[in-house]
C-alpha positions as CSV (number, residue, x, y, z in Angstrom):
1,X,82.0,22.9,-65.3
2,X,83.2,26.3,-66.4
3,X,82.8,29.3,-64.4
4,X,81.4,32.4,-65.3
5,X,83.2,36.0,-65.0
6,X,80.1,37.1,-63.5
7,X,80.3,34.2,-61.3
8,X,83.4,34.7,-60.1
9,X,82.3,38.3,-59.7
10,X,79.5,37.6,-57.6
11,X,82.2,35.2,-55.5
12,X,84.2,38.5,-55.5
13,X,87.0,37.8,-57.7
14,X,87.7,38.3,-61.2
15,X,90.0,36.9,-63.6
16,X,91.5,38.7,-66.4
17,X,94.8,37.1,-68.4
18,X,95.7,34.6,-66.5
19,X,95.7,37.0,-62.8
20,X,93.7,36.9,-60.2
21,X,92.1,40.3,-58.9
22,X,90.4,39.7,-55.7
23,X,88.2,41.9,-54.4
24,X,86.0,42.3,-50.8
25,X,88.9,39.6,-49.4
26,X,91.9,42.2,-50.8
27,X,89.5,44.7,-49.5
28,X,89.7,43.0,-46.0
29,X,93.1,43.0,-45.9
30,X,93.6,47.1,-47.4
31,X,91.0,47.4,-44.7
32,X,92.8,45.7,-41.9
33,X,95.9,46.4,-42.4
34,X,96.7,49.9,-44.0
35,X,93.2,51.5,-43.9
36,X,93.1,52.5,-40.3
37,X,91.9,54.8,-38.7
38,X,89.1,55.8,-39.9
39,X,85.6,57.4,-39.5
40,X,83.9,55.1,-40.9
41,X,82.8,51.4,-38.7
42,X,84.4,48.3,-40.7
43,X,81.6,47.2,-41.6
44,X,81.1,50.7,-43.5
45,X,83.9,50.5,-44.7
46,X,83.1,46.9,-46.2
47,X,80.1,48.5,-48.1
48,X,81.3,51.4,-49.3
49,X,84.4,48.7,-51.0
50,X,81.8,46.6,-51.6
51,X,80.3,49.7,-54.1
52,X,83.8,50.5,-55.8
53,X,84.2,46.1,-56.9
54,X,80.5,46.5,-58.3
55,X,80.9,50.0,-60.1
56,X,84.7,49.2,-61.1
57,X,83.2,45.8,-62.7
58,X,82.9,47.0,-66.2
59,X,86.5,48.8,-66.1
60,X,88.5,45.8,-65.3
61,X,91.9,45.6,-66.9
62,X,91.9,49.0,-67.8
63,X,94.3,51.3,-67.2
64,X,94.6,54.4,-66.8
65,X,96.9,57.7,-66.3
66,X,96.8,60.4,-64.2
67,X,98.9,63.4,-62.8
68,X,99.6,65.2,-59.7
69,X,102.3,67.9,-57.9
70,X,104.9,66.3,-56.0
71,X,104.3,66.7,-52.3
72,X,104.0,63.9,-49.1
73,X,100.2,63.0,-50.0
74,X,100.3,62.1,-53.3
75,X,103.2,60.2,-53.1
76,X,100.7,58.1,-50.3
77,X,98.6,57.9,-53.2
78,X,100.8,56.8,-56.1
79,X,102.6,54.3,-54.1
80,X,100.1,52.9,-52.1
81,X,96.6,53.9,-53.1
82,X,97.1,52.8,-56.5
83,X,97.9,49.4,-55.4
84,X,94.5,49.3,-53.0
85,X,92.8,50.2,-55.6
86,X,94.2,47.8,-58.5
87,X,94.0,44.8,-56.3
88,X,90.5,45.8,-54.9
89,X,88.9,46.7,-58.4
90,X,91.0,45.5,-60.8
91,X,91.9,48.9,-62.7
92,X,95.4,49.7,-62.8
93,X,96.4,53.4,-62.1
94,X,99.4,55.0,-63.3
95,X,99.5,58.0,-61.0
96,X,103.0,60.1,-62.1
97,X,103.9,62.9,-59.9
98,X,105.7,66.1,-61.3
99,X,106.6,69.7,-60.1
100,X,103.5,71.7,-59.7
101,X,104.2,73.9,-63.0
102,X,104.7,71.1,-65.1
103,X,101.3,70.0,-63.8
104,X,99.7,73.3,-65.0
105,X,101.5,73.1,-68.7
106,X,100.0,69.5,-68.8
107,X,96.5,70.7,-68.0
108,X,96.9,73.9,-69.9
109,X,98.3,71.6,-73.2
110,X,95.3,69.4,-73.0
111,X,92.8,72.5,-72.7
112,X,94.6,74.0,-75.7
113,X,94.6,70.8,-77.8
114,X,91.9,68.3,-76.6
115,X,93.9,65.6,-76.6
116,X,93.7,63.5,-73.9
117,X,97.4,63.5,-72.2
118,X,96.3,62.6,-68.8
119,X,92.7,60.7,-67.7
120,X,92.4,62.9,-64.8
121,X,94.6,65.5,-62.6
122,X,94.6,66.7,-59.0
123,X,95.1,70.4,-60.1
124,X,94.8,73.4,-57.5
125,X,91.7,74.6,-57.1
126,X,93.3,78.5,-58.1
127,X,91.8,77.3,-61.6
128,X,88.1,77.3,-60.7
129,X,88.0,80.8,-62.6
130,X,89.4,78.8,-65.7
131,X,87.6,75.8,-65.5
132,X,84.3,77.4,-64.9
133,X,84.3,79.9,-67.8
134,X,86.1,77.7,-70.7
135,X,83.6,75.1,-70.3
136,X,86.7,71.9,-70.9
137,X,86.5,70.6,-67.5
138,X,83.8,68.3,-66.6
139,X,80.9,70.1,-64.3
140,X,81.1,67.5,-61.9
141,X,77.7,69.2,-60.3
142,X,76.2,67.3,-63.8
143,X,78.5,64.6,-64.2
144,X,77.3,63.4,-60.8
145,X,73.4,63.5,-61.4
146,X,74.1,62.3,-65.6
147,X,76.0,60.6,-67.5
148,X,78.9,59.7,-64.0
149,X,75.8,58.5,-61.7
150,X,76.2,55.1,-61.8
151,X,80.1,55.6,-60.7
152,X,79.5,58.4,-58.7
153,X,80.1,57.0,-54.5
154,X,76.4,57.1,-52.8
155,X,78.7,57.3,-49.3
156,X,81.3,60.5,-50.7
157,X,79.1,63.2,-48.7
158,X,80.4,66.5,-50.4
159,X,79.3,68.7,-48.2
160,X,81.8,67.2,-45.4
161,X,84.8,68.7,-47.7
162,X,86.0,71.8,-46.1
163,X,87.0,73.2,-49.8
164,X,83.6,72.5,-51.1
165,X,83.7,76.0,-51.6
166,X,86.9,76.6,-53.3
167,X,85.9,74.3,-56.0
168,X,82.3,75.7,-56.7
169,X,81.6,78.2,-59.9
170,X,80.0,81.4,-60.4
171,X,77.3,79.5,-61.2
172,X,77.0,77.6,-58.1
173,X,78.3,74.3,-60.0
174,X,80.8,72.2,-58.8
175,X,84.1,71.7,-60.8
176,X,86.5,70.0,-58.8
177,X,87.0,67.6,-55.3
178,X,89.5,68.5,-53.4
179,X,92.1,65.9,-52.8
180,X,94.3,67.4,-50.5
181,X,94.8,71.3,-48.7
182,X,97.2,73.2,-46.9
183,X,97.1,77.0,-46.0
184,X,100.3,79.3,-45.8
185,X,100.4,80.3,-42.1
186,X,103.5,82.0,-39.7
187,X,105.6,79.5,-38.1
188,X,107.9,80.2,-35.5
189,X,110.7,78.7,-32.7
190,X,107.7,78.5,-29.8
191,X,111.0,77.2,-27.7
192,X,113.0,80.3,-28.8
193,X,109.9,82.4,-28.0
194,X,109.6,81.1,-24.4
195,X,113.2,82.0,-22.9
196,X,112.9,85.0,-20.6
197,X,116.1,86.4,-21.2
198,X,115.1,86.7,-25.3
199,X,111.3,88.1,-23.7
200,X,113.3,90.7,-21.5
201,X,115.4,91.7,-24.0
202,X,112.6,92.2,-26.7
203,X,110.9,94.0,-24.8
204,X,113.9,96.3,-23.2
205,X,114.2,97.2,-27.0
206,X,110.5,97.5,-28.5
207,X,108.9,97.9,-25.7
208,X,105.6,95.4,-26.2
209,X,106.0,91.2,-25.5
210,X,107.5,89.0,-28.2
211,X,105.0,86.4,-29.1
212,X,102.8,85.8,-32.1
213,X,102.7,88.4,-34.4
214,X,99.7,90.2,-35.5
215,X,100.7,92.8,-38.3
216,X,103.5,93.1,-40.0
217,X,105.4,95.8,-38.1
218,X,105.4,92.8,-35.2
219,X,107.1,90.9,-37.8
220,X,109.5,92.9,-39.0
221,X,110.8,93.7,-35.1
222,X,111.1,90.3,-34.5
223,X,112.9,89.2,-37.6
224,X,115.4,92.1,-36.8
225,X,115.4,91.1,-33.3
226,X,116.8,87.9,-33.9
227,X,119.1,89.0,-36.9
228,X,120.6,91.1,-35.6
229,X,120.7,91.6,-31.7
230,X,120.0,88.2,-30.5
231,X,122.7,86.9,-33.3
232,X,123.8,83.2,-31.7
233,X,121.6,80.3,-30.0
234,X,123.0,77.7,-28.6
235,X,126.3,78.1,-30.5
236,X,124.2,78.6,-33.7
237,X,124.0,81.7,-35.9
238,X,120.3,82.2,-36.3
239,X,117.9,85.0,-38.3
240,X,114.7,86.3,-37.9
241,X,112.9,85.3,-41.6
242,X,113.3,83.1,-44.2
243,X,111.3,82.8,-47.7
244,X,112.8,82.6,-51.1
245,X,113.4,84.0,-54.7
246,X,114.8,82.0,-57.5
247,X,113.2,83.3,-60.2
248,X,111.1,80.5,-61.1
249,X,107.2,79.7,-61.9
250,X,106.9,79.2,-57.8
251,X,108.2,82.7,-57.0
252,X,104.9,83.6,-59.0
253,X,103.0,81.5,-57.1
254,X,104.7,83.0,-53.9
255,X,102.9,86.3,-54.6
256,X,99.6,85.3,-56.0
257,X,99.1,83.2,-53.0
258,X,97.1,85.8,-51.4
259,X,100.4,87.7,-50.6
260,X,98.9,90.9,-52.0
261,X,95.7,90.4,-49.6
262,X,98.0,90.1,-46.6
263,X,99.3,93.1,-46.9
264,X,95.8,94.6,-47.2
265,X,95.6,95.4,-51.1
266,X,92.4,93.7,-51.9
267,X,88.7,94.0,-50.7
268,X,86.4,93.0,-48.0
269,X,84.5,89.5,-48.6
270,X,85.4,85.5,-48.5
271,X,86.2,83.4,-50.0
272,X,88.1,86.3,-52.2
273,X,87.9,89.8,-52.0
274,X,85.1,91.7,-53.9
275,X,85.0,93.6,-56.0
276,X,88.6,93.3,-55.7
277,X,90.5,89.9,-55.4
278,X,94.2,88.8,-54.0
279,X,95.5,89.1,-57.6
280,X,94.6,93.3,-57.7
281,X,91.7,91.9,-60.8
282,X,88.2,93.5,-60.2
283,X,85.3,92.3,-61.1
284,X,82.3,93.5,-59.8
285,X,79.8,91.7,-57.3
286,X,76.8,90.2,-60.1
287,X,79.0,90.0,-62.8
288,X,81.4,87.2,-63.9
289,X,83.5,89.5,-66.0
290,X,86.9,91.2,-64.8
291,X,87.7,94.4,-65.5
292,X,90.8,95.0,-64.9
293,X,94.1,94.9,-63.2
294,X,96.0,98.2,-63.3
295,X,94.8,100.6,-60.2
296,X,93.7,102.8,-63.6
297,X,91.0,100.2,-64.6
298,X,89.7,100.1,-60.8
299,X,92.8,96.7,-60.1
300,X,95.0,97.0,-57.5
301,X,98.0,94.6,-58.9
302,X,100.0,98.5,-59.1
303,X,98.6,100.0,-56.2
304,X,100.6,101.1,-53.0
305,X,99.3,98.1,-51.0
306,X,101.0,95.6,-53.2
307,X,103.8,97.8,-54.2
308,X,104.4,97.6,-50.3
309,X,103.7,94.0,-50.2
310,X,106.3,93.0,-53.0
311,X,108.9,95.8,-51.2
312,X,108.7,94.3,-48.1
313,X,109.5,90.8,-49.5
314,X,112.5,91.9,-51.0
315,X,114.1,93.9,-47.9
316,X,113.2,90.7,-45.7
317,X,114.6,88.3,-48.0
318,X,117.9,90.4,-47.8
319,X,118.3,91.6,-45.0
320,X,117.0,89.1,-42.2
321,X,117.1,85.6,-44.2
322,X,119.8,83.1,-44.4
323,X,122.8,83.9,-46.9
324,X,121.7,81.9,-50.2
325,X,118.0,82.1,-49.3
326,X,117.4,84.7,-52.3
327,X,118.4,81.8,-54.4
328,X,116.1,79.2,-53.1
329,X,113.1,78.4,-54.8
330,X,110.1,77.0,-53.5
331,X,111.1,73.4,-52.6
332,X,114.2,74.2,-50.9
333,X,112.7,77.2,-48.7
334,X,110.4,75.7,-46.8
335,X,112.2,72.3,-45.7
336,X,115.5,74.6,-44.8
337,X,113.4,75.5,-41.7
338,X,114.4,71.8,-40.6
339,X,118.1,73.0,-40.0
340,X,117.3,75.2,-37.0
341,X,118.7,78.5,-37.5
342,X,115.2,80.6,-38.5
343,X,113.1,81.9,-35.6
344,X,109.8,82.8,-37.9
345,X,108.4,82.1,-41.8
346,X,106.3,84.7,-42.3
347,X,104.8,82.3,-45.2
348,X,105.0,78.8,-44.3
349,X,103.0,75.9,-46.3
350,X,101.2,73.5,-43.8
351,X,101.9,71.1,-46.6
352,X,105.2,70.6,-45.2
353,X,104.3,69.8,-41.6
354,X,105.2,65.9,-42.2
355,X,108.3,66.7,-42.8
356,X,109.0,69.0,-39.6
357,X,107.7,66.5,-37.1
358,X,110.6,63.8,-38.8
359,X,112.7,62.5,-35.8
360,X,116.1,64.4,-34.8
361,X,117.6,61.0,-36.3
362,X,117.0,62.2,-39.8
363,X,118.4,65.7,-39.5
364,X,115.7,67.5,-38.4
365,X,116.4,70.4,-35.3
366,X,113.3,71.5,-34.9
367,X,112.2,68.5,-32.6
368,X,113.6,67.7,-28.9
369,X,114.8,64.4,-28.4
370,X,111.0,62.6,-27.7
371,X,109.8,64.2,-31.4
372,X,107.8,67.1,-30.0
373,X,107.7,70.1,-32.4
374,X,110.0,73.1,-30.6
375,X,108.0,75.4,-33.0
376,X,104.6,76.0,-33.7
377,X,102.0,77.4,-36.6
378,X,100.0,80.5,-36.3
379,X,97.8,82.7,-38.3
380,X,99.6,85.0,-40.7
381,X,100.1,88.3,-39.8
382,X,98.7,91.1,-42.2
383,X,99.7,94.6,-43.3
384,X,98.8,97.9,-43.0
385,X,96.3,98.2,-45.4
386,X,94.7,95.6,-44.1
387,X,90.8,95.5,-42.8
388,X,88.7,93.1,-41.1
389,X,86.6,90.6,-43.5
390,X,89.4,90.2,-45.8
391,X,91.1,87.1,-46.3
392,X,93.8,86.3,-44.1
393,X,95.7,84.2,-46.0
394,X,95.8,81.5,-49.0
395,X,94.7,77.8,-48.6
396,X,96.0,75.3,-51.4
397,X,93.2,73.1,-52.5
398,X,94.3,70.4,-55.3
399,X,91.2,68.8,-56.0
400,X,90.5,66.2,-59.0
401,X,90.0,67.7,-62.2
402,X,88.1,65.4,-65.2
403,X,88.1,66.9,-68.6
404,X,85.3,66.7,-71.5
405,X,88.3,65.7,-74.1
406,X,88.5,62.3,-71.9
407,X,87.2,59.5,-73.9
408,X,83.8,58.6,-71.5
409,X,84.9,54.9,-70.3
410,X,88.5,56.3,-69.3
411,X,86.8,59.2,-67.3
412,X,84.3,57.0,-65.5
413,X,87.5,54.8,-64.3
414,X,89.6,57.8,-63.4
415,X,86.4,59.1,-61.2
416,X,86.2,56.3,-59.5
417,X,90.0,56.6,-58.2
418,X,89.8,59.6,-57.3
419,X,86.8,59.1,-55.4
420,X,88.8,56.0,-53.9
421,X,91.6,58.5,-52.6
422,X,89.3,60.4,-51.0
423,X,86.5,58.0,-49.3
424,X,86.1,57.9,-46.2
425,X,87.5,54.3,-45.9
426,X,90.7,56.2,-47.1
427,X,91.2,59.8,-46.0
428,X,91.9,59.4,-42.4
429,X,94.9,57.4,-43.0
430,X,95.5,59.1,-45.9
431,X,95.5,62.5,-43.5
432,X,97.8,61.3,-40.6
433,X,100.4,60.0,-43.9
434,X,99.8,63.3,-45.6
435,X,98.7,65.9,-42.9
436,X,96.6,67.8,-45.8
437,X,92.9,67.5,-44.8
438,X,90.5,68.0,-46.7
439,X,87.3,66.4,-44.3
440,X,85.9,68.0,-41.6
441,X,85.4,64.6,-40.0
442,X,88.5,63.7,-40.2
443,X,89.7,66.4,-38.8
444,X,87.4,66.3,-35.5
445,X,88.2,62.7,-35.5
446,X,89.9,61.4,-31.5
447,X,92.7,60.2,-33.6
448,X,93.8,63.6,-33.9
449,X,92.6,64.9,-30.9
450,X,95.5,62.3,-29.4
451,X,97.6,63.4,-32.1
452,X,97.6,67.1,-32.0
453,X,100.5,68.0,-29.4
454,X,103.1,66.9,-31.7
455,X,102.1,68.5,-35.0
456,X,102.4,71.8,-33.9
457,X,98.8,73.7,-33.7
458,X,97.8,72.1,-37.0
459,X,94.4,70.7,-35.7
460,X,94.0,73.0,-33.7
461,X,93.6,75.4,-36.9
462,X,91.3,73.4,-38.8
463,X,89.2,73.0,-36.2
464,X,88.6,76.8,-35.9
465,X,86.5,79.1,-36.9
466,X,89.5,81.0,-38.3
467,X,90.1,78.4,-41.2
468,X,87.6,80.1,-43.6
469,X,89.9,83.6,-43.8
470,X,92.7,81.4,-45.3
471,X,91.3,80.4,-49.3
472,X,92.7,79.8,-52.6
473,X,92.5,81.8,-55.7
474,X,88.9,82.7,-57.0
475,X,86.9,83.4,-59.9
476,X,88.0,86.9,-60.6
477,X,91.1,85.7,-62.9
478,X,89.7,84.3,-65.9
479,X,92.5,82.2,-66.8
480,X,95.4,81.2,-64.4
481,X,97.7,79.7,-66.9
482,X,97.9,82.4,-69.1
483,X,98.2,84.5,-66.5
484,X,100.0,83.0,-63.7
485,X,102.9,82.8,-66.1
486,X,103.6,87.0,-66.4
487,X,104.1,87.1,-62.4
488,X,107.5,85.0,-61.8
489,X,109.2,87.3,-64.2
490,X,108.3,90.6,-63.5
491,X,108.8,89.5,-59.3
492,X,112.0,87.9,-60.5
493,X,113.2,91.7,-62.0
494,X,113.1,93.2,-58.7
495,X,115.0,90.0,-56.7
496,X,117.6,91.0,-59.2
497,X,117.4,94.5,-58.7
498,X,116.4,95.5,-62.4
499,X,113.4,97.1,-61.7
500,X,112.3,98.8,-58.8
501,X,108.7,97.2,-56.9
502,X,106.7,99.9,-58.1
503,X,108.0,99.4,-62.1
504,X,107.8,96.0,-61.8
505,X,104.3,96.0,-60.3
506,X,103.1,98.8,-63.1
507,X,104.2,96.5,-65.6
508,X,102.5,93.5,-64.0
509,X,99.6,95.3,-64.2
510,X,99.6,96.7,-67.6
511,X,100.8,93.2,-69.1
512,X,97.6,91.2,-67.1
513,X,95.1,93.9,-68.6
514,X,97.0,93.3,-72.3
515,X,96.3,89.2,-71.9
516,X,92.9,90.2,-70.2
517,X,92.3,92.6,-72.9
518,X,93.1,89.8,-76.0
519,X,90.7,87.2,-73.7
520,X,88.0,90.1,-73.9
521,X,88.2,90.0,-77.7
522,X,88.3,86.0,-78.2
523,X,85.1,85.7,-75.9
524,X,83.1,88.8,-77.7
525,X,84.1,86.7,-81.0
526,X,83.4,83.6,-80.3
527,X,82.4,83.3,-77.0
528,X,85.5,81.4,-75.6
529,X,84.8,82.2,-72.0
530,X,81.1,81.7,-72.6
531,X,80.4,85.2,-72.1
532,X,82.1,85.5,-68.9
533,X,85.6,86.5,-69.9
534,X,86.9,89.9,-69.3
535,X,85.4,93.4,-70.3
536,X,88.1,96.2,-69.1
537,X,87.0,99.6,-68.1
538,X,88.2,102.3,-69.8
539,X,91.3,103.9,-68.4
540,X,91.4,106.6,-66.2
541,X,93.2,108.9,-64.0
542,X,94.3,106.4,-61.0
543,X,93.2,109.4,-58.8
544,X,89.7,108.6,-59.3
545,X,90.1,105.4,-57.8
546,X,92.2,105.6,-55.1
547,X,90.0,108.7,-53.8
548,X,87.2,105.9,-53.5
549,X,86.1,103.9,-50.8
550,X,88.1,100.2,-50.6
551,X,90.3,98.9,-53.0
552,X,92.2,100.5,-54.4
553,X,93.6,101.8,-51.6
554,X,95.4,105.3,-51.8
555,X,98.5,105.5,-50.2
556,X,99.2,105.6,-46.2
557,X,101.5,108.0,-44.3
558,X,102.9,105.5,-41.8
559,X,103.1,101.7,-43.1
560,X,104.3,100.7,-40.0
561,X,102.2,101.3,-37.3
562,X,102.9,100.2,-33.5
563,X,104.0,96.5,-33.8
564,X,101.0,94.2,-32.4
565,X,101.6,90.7,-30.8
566,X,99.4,87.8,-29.2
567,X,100.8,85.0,-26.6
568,X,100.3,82.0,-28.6
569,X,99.0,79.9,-26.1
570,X,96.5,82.6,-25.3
571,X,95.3,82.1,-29.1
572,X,94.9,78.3,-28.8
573,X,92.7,78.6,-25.8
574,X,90.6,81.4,-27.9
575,X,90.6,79.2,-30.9
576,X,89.9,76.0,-28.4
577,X,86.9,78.1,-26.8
578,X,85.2,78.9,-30.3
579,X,85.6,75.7,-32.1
């Protein structure tokens, strides 16, 4: 007698030419063997398989293509995840990894032309202002409740992502899941930070205790401190900073990543600034339309906070970082740290903490000789023309992106990987692998309560309270490709001394409100931003502004007030207390 497919389905296999795709016994075996721990019970786990073999059913043999930023977790996911999920549901998942802009020219190109390059992306959440206005990307809010219901996963719970928010719409519509998150937060040489004699002698000379910095003047002592006084440790030349400045799309990046809002240049409110965002864009509280850029349209992307922001990353980056670090870009910054010569990263990625609890056996300095971290990770410090209830800092959220030019079947299979890489049968493992979380129960979960003493404070972040002040980029710009593309080159001009910060920032300013300004016109004509797309103010004397109350903020006699610092294991214990 012949067997059915649906036979064989119901017996939990399937056979498609000539190969066996097995499904609750490979399920078993993922489950057994790689998927662990987790929050879920096995036999939770079991079900919530048991739904992806019996939605995937109609997809098998497909295959599909998607795209993601190179970093630690997504190569979990395109290695391993993709062959779970193949053998479990029988669709096979190309998942290619590229450099972060090439990711952004891929989404941008199949925006622009409809054509479906990619069935599905993991692109950073900093887009939510884009997605939400141009109307490609799939409102997953609908997609859930329509025509993606009957592959939508009964068990993902949204509401346990921390970065629910981050992917939500001005019109309360969800647009993307996050997949994976990291904030930029200060790391230091806790070892370094320890020794008496270094504590004595910081304090001989500044006169307050070296520890955790809380504004930037605290950081600048203590990168000069070590540059230049304390000089050698342990036979080692060391420095007090390190960051980096190739001009490249990442240096771009480096400054829109809320560096702007650190030191103080945008306005009062989470999860971005209003009226006034990290970028120096205004747009109003009510409205869904910015109005500009420049500190004469009301902005602050030329205004003395961010001039003062973008000045102090040059003088640090020449003055206190490692020779060479001015040529560094992005990917070579962040794992230098490894070597053992920096005392403090004013801007350190969280995204890289899998690679700075690696053994001392593969070149990494920052460990003693049982793998305990020597350093640690704080909250950022801010500057001067900073005020309480702004954000802190910025939190990468890539989150899976589906757009309306994906043909309908392709989509539906694409949804249900991503949902795959993020399940709860999944993300746990996929967190201790990846150390990007993006559930608060995974988070909370004993696993990393026994964990948390060797990565470094990590957990002991998310699990705070403080964790809201550190968030992506919002809906005040209305389109990050177009322009996330003008800031590398004008930040580039003063790393190579052509223009001065305040030049390079006024013509920052003035090119954002001339692509703002052509985004106006396109959405008045033909409604391209449906209606939410810019609408400048008229220019005016900057005067006007900066003689207002919040941003923009008029200049300040003394940028560097009395240097402020905490005892780090003082701000554990506080964060410990309120969690």
């Amino acid at each position: 007698m012949r067997t059915s497919p649906r036979s064989l389905l119901a017996l939990g296999t399937f056979v498609y030419a000539g190969l066996s795709i097995a499904g609750m016994d490979e399920a078993n075996r993922w489950i057994d063997e790689e998927f662990q721990p987790s929050t879920l019970t096995k036999e939770e786990q079991q079900a919530e398989m048991q739904w992806f073999i019996d939605a995937a059913a109609p997809f098998q043999g497909m295959e599909i293509n998607v795209l993601s930023e190179t970093i630690p977790t997504h190569e979990y996911e395109s290695k391993t995840l993709t062959k779970a999920f193949e053998e479990i549901t029988g669709i096979k998942v190309n998942h290619q990894l590229l450099g972060e802009g090439e990711v952004v020219q891929a989404v941008q190109t199949q925006m622009q032309t409809q054509r479906n390059l990619y069935d599905a992306y993991i692109n950073d959440s900093d887009l939510i202002g884009t997605h939400s206005r141009l109307q490609l990307a799939v409102n997953l809010s609908d997609w859930m409740e329509g025509d993606g219901a009957d592959v939508t996963n009964p068990m993902l719970d949204v509401d346990d992502f921390m970065g629910k928010s981050f992917t939500t719409g001005p019109d309360g519509k969800l647009y993307q899941l996050p997949d994976q998150q990291f904030a930029n937060l200060y790391w230091f040489r806790y070892d370094w930070f320890q020794r008496e004699d270094l504590k004595t002698q910081f304090k001989d000379i500044y006169g307050y205790d070296l520890g955790v910095p809380v504004n930037w003047s605290a950081y600048e002592d203590i990168a000069e401190f070590f540059t230049e006084h304390v000089k050698e440790i342990d036979g080692v030349q060391v420095y007090g900073h390190m960051d980096y400045g190739k001009r490249a799309p990442d240096l771009g990046w480096r400054m829109t990543d809320a560096w702007l809002s650190m030191a103080g240049a945008g306005s009062q409110g989470l999860p971005n600034g209003t009226p006034v965002d990290e970028w120096g864009i205004r747009m109003e509280e009510g409205s869904c339309n910015p109005a500009g850029a420049s500190v004469s349209r009301g902005g602050a992307a030329n205004g003395p906070a961010a001039v003062y922001a973008i000045r102090k990353w040059d003088e640090w980056l020449r003055k206190y970082a490692p020779p060479g670090a001015a040529s560094y870009d992005f990917y070579q910054s962040l794992p230098a740290l490894s070597q053992g010569n920096v005392a403090q990263q004013i801007f350190w990625y969280t995204a890289f903490t899998s690679s700075m609890v690696a053994p001392k056996s593969d070149g990494n300095n920052t460990v003693d000789d049982d793998g305990n971290p020597l350093w640690r990770m704080a909250p950022s410090p801010h500057g001067p023309y900073w005020e309480e209830g702004q954000k802190l800092g910025y939190q990468d959220a890539g989150s899976w992106t589906l757009f309306e030019s994906t043909p309908v079947d392709r989509r539906k299979a694409a949804w249900l990987y991503a949902q795959f890489t993020v399940a709860k049968t999944v993300s746990l493992k996929k967190t201790h692998v990846g150390l990007t979380p993006i559930r608060d129960s995974d988070i909370r979960h004993e696993s990393f309560t026994e964990r948390a003493p060797k990565l470094g404070g990590l957990v002991e972040f998310y699990r705070s309270p403080d964790r809201v002040r550190w968030t992506p980029t919002g809906v005040n710009v209305p389109d990050y490709p177009k322009l996330a593309q003008i800031w590398w080159q004008q930040i580039g001009d003063v790393n190579s001394g052509v223009f001065t910060p305040q030049e390079a920032m006024d013509r920052l300013a003035s090119e954002m409100d001339q692509v703002m300004a052509r985004m106006q016109s396109a959405d008045e004509n033909a409604q391209v931003y449906g209606g939410c797309g810019p609408r400048l103010n008229e220019e005016k004397d900057p005067a006007e502004w900066l003689n207002q109350e919040g941003s923009p903020k008029a200049k300040l006699e003394n940028e560097k007030p009395q240097g402020e610092t905490i005892d780090y294991d003082e701000l554990v214990k506080r964060w410990q207390d309120a969690a």
